[in-house]
C-alpha positions in Angstrom: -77.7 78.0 10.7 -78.4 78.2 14.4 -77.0 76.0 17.2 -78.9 74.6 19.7 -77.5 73.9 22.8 -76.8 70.5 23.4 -79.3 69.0 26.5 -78.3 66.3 28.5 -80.4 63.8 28.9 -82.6 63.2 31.9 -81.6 59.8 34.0 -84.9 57.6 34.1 -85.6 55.8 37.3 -86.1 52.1 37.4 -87.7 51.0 39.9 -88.6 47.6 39.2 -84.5 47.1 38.0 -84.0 47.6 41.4 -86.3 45.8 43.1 -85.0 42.7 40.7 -81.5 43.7 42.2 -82.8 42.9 45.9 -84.3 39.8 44.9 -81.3 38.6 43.4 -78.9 40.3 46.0 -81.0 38.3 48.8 -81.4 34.8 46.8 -77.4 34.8 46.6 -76.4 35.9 50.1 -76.7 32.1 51.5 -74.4 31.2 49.2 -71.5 33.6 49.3 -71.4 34.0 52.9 -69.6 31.0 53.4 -66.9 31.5 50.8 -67.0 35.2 52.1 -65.8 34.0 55.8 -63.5 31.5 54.5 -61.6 34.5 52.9 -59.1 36.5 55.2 -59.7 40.1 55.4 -56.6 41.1 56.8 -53.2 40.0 56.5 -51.9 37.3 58.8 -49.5 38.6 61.3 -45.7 39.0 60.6 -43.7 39.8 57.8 -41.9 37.9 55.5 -37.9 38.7 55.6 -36.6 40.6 53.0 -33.4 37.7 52.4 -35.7 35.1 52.0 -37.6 37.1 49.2 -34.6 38.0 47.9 -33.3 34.4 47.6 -36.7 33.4 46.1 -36.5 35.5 43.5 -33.4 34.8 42.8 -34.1 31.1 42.9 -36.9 31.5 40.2 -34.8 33.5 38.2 -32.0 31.0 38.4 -34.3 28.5 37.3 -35.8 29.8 34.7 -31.9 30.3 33.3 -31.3 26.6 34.1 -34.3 25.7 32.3 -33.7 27.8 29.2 -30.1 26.8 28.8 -31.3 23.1 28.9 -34.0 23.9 26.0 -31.4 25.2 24.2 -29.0 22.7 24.7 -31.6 20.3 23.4 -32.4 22.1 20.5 -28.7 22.1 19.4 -28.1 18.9 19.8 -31.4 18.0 17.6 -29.8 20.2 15.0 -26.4 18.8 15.2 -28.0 15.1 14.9 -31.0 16.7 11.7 -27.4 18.2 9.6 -25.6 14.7 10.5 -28.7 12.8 9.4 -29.6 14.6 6.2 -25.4 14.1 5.2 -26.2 10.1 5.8 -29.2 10.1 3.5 -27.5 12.2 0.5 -24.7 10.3 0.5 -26.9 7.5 0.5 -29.3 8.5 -2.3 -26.1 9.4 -4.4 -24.8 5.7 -4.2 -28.2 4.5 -5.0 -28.1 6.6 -8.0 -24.8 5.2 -8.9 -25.6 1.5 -7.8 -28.5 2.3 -10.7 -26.4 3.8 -13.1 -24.3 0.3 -13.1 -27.0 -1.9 -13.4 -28.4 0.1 -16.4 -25.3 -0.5 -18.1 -25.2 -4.1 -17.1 -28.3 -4.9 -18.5 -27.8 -3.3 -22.0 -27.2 -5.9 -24.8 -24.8 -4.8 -26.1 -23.0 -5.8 -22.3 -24.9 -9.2 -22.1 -23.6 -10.5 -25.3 -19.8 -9.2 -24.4 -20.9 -10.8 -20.8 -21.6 -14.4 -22.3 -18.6 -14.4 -24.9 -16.4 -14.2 -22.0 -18.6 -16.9 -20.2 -17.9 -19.1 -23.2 -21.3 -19.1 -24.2 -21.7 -18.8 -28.2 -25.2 -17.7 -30.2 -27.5 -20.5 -30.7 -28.0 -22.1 -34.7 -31.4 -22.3 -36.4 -33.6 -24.6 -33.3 -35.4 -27.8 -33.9 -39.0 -28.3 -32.5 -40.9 -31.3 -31.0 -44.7 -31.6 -31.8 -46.0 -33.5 -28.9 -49.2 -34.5 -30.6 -47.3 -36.8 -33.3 -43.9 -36.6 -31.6 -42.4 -35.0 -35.2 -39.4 -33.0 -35.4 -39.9 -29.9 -36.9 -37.0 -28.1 -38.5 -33.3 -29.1 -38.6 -31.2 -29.0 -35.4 -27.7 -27.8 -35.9 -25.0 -27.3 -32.8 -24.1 -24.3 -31.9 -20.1 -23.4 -33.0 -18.0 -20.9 -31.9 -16.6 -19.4 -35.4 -18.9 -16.2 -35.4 -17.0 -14.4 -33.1 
């Protein structure tokens, strides 16, 4: 294995690249030389003090403290007011659950029937019924009586 030395390569000329360059260099000038003049080249004269930098920089800065210690302010007292309402709603959902629980129980029969004893309400006998067509009772009525429980 041989090296070769390593050639650089030649730089090609483009001729028409820069004639393109002119054209374009000359089509823009109109309308950057006004914006060009408009722009100061120099610095206008005087100098600004070094106290009143000072104090402006110190002013942001200040600011920017003010500001953050106001965002975080905020945020504490939108976490303080989140915890208090997520205690509401829990103790909320638990006396739902309980308010359910009691109305469960409530409704079982075995509770309605103790419910309407109390009430003075006693089971009902065999019933009687009325066919409308012929207006015939059906069945023997009997009054309810109190001696089953």
């Amino acid at each position: 294995m041989s090296a070769m030395p390593i050639r650089t390569p030649r730089s090609v000329s483009m001729p028409r690249a820069r004639k393109h360059l002119k054209l374009v260099k000359t089509a823009t000038t109109p309308l950057v030389q006004p914006i060009a003049a408009a722009i100061p080249m120099r610095m206008p004269p005087g100098q600004a003090s070094k106290k009143r930098f000072t104090f402006i920089v110190i002013g942001i800065f200040g600011f920017g403290m003010l500001a953050s210690l106001l965002v975080n302010i905020l945020s504490a007292q939108a976490s303080i007011q989140k915890q208090t309402l997520q205690t509401q709603l829990s103790n909320l959902v638990s006396e739902q659950q309980g308010l359910e629980r009691t109305v469960i129980s409530t409704e079982s029969p075995e509770n309605l029937v103790k419910a309407a004893y109390r009430m003075g309400m006693v089971p009902a006998g065999s019933p009687a019924f009325i066919r409308l067509s012929d207006r015939k009772v059906i069945g023997t009525p009997m009054a309810a009586s109190s001696q089953g429980r």
